[in-house]
KEMIVO-878281 format. One record per residue (C-alpha): residue number from 1; residue in one letter; chain; z, y, x. Coordinates in pm, whole numbers, always signed. Layout:
! KEMIVO-878281
<r resi="NUM" resn="A" chain="A" pz="Z" py="Y" px="X"/>
...
//
This chain:
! KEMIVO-878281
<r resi="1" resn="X" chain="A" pz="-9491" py="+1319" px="-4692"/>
<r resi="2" resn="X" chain="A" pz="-9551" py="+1114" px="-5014"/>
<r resi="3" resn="X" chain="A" pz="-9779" py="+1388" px="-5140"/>
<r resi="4" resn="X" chain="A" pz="-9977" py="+1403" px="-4834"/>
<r resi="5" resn="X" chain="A" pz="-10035" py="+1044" px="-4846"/>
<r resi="6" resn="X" chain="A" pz="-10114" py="+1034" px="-5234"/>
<r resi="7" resn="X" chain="A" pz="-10390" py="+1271" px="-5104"/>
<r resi="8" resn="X" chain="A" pz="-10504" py="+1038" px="-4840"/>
<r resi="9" resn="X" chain="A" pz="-10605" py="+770" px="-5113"/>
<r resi="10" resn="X" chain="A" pz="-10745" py="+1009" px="-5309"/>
<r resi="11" resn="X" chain="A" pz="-11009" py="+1039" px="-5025"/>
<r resi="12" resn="X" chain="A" pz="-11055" py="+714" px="-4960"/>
<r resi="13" resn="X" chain="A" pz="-11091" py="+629" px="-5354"/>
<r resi="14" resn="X" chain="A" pz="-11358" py="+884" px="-5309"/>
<r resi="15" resn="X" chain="A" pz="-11506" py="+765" px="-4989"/>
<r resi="16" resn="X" chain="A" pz="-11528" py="+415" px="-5180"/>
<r resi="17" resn="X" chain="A" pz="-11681" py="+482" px="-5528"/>
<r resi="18" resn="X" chain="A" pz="-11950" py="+665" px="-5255"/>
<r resi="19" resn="X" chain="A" pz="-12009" py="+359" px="-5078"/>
<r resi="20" resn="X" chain="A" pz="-11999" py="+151" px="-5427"/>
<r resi="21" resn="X" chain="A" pz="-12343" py="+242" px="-5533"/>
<r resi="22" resn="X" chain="A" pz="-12704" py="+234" px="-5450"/>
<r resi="23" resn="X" chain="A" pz="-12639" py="+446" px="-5150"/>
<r resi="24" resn="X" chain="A" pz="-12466" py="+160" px="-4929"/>
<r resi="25" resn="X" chain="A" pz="-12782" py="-16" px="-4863"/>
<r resi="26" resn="X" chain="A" pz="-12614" py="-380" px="-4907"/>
<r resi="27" resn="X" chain="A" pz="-12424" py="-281" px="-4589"/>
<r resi="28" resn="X" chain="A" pz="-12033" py="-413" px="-4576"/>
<r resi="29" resn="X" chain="A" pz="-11751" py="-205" px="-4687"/>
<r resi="30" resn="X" chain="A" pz="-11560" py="-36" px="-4388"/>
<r resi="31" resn="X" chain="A" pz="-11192" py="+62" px="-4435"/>
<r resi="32" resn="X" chain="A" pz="-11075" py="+445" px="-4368"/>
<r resi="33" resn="X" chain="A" pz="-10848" py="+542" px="-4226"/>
<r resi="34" resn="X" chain="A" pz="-10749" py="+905" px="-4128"/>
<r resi="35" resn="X" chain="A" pz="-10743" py="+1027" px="-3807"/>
<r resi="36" resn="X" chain="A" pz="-10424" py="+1265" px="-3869"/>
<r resi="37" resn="X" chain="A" pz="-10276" py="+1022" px="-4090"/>
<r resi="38" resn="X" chain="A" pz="-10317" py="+771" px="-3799"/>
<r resi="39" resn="X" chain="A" pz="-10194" py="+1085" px="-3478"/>
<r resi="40" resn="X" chain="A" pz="-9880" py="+1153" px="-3769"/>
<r resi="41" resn="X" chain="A" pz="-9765" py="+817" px="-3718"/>
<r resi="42" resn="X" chain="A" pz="-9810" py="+790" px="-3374"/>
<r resi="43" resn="X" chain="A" pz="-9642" py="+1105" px="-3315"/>
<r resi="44" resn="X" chain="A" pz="-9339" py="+994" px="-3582"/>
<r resi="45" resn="X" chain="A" pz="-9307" py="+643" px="-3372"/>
<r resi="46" resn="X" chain="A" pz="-9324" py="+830" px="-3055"/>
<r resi="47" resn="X" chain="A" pz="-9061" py="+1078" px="-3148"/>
<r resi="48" resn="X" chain="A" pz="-8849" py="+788" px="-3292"/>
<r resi="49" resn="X" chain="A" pz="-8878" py="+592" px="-2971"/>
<r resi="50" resn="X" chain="A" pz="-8774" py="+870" px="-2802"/>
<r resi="51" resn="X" chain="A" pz="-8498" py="+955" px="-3006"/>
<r resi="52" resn="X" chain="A" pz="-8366" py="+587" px="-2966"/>
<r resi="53" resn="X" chain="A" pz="-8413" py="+593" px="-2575"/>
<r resi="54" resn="X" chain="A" pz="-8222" py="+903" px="-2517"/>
<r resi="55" resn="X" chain="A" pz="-7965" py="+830" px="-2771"/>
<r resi="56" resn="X" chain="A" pz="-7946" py="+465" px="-2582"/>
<r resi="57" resn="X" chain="A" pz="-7950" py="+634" px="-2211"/>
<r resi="58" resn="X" chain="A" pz="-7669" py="+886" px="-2321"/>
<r resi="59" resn="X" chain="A" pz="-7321" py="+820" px="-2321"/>
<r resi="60" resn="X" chain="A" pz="-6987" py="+1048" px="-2314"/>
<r resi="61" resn="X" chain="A" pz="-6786" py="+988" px="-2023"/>
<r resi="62" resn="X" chain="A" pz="-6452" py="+1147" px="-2081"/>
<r resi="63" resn="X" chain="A" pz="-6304" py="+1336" px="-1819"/>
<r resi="64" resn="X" chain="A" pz="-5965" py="+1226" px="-1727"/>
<r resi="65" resn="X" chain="A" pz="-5738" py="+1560" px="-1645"/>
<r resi="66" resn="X" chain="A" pz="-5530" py="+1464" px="-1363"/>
<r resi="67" resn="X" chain="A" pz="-5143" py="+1377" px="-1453"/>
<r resi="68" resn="X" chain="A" pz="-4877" py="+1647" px="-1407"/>
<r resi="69" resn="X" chain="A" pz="-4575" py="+1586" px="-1129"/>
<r resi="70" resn="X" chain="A" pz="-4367" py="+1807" px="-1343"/>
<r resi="71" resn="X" chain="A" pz="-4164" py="+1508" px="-1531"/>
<r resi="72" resn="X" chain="A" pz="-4072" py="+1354" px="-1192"/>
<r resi="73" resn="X" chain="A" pz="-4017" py="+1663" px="-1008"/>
<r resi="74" resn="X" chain="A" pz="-3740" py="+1778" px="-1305"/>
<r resi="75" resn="X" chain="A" pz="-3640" py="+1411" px="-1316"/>
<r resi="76" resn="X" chain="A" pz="-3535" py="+1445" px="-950"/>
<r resi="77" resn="X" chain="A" pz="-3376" py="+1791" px="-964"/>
<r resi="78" resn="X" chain="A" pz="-3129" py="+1659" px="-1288"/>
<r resi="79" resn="X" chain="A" pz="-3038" py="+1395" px="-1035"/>
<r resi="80" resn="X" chain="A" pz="-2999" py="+1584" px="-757"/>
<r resi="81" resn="X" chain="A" pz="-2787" py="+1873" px="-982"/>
<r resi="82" resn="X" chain="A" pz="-2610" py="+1540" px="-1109"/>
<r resi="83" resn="X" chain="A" pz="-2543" py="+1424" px="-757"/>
<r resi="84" resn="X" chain="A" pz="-2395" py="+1771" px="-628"/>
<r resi="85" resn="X" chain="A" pz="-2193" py="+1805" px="-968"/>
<r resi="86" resn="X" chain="A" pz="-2022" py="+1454" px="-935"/>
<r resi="87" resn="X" chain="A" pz="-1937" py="+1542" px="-564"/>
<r resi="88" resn="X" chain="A" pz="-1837" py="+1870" px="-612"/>
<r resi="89" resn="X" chain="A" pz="-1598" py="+1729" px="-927"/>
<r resi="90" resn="X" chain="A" pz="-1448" py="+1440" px="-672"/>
<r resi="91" resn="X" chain="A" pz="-1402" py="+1686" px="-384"/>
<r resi="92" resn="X" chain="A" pz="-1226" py="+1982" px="-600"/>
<r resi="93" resn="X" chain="A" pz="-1111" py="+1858" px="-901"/>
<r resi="94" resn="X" chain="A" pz="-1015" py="+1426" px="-875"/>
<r resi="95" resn="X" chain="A" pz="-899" py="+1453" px="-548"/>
<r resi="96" resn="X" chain="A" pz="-662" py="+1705" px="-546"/>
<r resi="97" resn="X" chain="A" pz="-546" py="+1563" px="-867"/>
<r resi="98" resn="X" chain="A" pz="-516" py="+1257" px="-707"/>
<r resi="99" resn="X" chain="A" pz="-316" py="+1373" px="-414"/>
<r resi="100" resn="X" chain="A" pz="-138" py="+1595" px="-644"/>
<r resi="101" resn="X" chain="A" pz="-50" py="+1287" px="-817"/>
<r resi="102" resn="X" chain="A" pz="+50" py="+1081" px="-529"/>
<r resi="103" resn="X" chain="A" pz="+287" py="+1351" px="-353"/>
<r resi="104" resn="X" chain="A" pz="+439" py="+1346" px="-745"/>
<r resi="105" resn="X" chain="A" pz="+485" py="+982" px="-757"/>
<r resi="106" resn="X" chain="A" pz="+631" py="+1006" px="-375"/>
<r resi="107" resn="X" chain="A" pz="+887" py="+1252" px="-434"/>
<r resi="108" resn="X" chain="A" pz="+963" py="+1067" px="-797"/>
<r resi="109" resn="X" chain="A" pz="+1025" py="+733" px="-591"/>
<r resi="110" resn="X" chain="A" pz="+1214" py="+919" px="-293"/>
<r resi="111" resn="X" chain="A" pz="+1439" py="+1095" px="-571"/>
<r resi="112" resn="X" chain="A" pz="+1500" py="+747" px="-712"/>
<r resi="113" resn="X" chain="A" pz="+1514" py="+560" px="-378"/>
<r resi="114" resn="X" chain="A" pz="+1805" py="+868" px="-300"/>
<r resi="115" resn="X" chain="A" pz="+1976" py="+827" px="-654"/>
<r resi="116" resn="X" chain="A" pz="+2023" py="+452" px="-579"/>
<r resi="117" resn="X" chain="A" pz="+2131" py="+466" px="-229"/>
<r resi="118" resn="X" chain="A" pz="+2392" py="+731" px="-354"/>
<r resi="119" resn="X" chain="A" pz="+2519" py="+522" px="-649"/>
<r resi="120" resn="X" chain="A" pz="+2505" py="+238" px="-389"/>
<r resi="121" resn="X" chain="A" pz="+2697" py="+430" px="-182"/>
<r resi="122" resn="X" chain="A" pz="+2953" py="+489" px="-451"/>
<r resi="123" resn="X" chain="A" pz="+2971" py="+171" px="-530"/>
<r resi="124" resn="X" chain="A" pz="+3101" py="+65" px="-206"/>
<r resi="125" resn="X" chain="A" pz="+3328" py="+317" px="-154"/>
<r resi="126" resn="X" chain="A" pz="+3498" py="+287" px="-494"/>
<r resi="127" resn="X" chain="A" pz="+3483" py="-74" px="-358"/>
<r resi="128" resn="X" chain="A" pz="+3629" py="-51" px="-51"/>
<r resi="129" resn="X" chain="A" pz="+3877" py="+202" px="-220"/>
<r resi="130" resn="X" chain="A" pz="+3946" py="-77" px="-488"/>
<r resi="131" resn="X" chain="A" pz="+4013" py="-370" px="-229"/>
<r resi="132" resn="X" chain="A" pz="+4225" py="-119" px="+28"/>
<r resi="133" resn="X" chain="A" pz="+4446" py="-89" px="-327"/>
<r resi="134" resn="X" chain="A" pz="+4467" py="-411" px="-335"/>
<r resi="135" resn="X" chain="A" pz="+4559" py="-508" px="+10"/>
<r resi="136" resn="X" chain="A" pz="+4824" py="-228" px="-18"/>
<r resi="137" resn="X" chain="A" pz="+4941" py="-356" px="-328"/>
<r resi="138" resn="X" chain="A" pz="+5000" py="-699" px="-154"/>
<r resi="139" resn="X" chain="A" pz="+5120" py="-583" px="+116"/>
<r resi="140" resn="X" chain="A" pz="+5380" py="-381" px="-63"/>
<r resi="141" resn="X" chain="A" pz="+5452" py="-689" px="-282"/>
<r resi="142" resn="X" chain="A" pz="+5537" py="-868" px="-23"/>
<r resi="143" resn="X" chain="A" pz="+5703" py="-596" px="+163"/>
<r resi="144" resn="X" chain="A" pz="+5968" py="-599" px="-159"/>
<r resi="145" resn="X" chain="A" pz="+5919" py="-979" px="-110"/>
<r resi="146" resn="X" chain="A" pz="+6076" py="-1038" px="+210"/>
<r resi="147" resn="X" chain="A" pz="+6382" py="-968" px="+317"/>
<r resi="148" resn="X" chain="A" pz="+6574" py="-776" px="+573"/>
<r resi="149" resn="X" chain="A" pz="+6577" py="-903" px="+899"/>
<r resi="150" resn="X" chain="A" pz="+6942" py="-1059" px="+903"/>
<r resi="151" resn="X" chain="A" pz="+7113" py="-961" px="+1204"/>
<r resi="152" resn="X" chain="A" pz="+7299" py="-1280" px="+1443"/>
<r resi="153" resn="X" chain="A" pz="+7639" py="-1168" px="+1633"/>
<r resi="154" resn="X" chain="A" pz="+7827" py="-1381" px="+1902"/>
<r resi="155" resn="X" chain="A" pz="+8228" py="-1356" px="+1863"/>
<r resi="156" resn="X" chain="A" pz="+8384" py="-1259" px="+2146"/>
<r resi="157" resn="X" chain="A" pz="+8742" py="-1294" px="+2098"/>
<r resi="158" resn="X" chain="A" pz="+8918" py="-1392" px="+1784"/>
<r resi="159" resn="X" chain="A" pz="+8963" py="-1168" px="+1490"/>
<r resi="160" resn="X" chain="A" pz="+9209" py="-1344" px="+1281"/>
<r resi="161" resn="X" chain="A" pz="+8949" py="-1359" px="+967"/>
<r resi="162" resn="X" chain="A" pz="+8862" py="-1670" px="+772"/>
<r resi="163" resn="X" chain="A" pz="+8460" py="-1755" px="+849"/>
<r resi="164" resn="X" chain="A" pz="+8225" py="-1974" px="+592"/>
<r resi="165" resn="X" chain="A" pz="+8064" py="-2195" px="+866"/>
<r resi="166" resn="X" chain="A" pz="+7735" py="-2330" px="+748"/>
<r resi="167" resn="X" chain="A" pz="+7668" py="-2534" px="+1111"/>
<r resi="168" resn="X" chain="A" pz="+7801" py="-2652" px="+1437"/>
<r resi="169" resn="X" chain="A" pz="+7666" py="-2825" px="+1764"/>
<r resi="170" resn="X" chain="A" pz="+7759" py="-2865" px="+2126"/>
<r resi="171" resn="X" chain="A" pz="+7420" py="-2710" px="+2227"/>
<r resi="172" resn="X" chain="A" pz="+7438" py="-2348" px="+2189"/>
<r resi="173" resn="X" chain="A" pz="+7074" py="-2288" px="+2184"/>
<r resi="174" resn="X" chain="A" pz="+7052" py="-2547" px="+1850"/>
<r resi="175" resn="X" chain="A" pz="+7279" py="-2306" px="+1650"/>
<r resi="176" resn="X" chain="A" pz="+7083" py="-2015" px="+1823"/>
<r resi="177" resn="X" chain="A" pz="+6765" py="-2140" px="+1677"/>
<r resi="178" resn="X" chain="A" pz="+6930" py="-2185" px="+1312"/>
<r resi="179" resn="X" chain="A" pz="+7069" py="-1856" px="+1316"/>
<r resi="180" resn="X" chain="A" pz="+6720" py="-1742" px="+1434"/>
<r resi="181" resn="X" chain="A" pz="+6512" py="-1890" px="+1099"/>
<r resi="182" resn="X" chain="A" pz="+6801" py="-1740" px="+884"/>
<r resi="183" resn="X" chain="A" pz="+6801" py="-1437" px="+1002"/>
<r resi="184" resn="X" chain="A" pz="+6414" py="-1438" px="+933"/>
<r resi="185" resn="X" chain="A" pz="+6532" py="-1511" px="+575"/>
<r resi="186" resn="X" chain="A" pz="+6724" py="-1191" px="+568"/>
<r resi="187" resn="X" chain="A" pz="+7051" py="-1366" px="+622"/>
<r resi="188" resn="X" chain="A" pz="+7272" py="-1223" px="+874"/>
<r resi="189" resn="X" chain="A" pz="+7504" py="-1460" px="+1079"/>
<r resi="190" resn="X" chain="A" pz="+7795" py="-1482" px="+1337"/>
<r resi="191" resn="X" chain="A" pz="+7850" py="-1738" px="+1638"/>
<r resi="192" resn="X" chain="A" pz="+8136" py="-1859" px="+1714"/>
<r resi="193" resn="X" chain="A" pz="+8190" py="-1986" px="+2060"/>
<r resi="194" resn="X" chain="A" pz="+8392" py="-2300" px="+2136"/>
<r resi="195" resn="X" chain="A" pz="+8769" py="-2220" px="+2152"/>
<r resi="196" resn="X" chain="A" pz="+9100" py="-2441" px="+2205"/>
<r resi="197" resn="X" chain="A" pz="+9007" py="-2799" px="+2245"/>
<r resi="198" resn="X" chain="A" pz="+8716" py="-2781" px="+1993"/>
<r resi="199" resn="X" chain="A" pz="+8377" py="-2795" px="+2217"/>
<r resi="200" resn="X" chain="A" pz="+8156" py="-2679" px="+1942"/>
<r resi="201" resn="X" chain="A" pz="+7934" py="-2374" px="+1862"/>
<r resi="202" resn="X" chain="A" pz="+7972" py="-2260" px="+1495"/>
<r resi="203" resn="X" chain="A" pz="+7786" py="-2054" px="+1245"/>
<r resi="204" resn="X" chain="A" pz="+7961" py="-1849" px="+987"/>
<r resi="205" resn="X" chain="A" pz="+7724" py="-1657" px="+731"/>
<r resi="206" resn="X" chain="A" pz="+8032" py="-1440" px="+587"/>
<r resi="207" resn="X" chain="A" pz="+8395" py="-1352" px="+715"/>
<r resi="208" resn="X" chain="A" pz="+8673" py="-1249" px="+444"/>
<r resi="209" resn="X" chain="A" pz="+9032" py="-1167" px="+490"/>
<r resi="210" resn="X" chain="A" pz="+9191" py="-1432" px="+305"/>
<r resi="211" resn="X" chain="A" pz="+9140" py="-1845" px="+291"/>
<r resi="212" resn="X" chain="A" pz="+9081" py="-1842" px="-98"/>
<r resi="213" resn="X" chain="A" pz="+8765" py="-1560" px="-85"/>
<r resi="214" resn="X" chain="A" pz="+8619" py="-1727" px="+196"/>
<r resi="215" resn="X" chain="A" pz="+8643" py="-2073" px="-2"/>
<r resi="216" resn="X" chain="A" pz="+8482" py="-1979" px="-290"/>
<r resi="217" resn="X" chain="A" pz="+8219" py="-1832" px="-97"/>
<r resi="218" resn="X" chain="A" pz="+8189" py="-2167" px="+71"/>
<r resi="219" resn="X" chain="A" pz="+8150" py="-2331" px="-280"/>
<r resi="220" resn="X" chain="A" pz="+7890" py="-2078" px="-376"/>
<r resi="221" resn="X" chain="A" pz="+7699" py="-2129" px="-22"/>
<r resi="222" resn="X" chain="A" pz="+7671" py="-2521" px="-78"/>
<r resi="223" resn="X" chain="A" pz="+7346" py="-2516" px="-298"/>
<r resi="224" resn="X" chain="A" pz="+7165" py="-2333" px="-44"/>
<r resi="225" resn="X" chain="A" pz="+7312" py="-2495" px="+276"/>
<r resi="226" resn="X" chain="A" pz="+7454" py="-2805" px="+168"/>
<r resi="227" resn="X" chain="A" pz="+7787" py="-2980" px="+149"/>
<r resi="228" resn="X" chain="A" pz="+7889" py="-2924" px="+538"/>
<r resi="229" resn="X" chain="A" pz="+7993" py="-2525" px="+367"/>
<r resi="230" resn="X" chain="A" pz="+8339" py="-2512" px="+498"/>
<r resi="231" resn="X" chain="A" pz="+8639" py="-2229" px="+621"/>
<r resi="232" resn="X" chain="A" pz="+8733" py="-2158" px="+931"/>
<r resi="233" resn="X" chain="A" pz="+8993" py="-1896" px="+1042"/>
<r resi="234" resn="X" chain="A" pz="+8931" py="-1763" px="+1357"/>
//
């Protein structure tokens, strides 16, 4: 290009020492220019205009590839596979664990709830078997406690004995009643009607076959029966 044009003003160098002499006539000086100097240019702005208008009308449009479904699709089966897994874990494995459990802790509590009532059970018996001791223990206490039932006689007739009387009234049914509460005392007693001119019923708590025994049982009788001890032969 730069040679091409160094030949251009070579030729007009030329075309103006030409013009520079007699041969001009006086007429002006015209500039020269080339006709394919002049159609190059044209033809290199041309080509550059059209260059810049299809470089300026072009443009790259990507093309978007439509997304894949695949992520949410797998995302879906995992929870689905999840779901089923969990339920199939509660239905067959937790639960009958559970229950298993349960019926274990039942029978656990029923075996305890059985142990207690039992030792309960004992309890009261041994209990009851303690307090029935007792009871016959008291009762045998006082058993050895109280005395024989004393037994109470009425005289008939006269024996010729010497009796430690202990009481005497006109009302039979008074000495009755006192030979009554010592009999309940275990003592056993005689009655002795009234006889001769003496109108009185008497109680003897011993008979003896001489005066002097039956006074010193009198003496000994005293404390519990007071003074009024005394013999009688009858």
């Amino acid at each position: 290009m730069a040679k091409r044009k160094d030949k251009d003003d070579q030729a007009n160098e030329n075309l103006n020492d030409g013009n520079s002499g007699e041969d001009n006539f006086g007429l002006p000086e015209v500039e020269y220019k080339p006709l394919e100097k002049q159609e190059e240019q044209n033809v290199e702005e041309s080509t550059y205009k059209s260059e810049e208008t299809v470089r300026e009308s072009y443009s790259y449009t990507p093309t978007e590839e439509p997304k894949s479904n695949a992520p949410v699709i797998i995302a879906v089966i995992i929870g689905l596979v999840l779901i089923v897994a969990g339920y199939l874990i509660w239905e067959y494995v937790y639960k009958p664990q559970k229950a298993e459990k349960a019926k274990k802790e039942l029978a656990d509590q029923k075996a305890r709830d059985k142990a207690a009532k039992e030792k309960a059970d004992r309890e009261a018996a041994e209990r009851a078997a303690e307090e029935q001791r007792r009871k016959d223990a008291e009762a045998a206490a006082a058993l050895a406690a109280k005395p024989a039932i004393g037994t109470i006689e009425t005289l008939s007739s006269r024996s010729g004995r010497y009796y430690v009387v202990v009481a005497s009234a006109v009302d039979g049914d008074l000495i009755m009643d006192y030979a009554k509460k010592l009999s309940a005392k275990g003592t056993s007693t005689r009655i002795i009607p009234p006889f001769g001119k003496w109108k009185f019923y008497r109680l003897t708590v011993g008979d003896y076959d001489s005066y002097a025994t039956a006074q010193t049982n009198a003496d000994s009788a005293k404390p519990e029966f007071g003074a009024g001890a005394w013999v009688i032969k009858y």
